[in-house]
N, C-alpha and C positions, 0 to 999 in steps of 0.2 A: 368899773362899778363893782359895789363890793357884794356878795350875795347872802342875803340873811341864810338862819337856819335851814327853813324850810325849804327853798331853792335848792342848798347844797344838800339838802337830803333829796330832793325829788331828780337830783343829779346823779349821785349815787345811785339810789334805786336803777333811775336808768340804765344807768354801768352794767349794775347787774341782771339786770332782766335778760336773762339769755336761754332758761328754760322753759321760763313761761312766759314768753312774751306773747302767746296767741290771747285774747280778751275772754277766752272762756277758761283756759287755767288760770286766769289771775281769782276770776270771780268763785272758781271752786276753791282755791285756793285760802280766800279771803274769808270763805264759808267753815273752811276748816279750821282756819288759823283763829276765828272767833268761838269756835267749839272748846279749842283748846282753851281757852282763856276762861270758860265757864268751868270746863272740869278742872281746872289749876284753884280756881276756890275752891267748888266743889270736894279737893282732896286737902286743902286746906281748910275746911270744916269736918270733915270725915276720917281721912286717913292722920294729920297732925293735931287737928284739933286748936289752933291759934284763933280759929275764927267761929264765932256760932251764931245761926242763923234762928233768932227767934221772931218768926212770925204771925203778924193774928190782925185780923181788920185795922185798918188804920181807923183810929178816934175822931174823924171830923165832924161838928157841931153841924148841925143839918143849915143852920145859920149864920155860920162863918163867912166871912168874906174870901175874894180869891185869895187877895194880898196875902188874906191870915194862915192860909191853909198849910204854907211849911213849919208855922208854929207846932200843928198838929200831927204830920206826918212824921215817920220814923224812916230809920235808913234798916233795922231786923237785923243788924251786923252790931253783932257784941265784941267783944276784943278784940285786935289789930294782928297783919300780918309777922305771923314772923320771919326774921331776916332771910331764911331757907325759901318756904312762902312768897315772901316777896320776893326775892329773887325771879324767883320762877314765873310769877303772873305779869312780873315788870318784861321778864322775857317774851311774853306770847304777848301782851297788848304789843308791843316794838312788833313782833311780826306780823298783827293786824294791820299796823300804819304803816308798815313796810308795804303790803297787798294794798290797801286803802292808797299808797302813794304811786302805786305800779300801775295802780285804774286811773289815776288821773295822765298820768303819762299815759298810757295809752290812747286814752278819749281828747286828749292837747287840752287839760286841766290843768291851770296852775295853782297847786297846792294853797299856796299864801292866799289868794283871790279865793278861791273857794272859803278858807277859813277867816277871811275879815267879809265876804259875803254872809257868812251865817253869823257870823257875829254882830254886822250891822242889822239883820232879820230880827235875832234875838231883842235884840237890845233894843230897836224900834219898837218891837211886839210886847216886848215884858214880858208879864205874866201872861198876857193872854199865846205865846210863842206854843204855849205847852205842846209838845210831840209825843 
């Protein structure tokens, strides 16, 4: 049997879980590694400046329907990362799902099941899914 992506990565990981394999390094770990990812924009609006964060109430019509409300909503992210930037925030989300893939090995999570679990949630839920 041939093993998708996901598999061969939640194999991997397993491979290398040898420092942290106790469930409470993973989860501090996971905690950091999502830190890192916020200040990876954060210096990519700040320190390069590729990206700028302009914020201010979203505009939704007090009368809008749910459907309609991503019409209205903004994402406050003006221009795109640069190649440097990217780089770098590509690198720290990889080592979220690294952590994020290290907890489901640990808890006997299979990666794939989890992600077509919330996917059939979603997709069942629609809009009303929102989290």
């Amino acid at each position: 049997m041939t093993q998708n992506r996901c598999q061969k990565f939640q194999q991997t990981v397993s491979d290398c879980l040898v420092r942290h394999r106790s469930i409470l390094d993973v989860m501090s770990k996971l905690q950091e590694s999502s830190a890192h990812v916020n200040r990876a924009i954060a210096k990519a609006v700040t320190t390069c400046g590729c990206l700028k964060i302009e914020a201010r109430k979203q505009p939704v019509p007090s009368d809008a329907a749910l459907a309609e409300i991503s019409q209205y909503t903004q994402t406050h992210l003006e221009g795109k990362l640069c190649p440097s930037c990217f780089e770098v925030v590509e690198k720290e989300v990889g080592n979220v799902l690294f952590y994020v893939t290290a907890m489901c090995e640990l808890l006997n999570l299979d990666l794939e099941k989890v992600i077509a679990s919330e996917n059939d949630r979603i997709s069942t839920l629609g809009l009303y899914s929102l989290t």
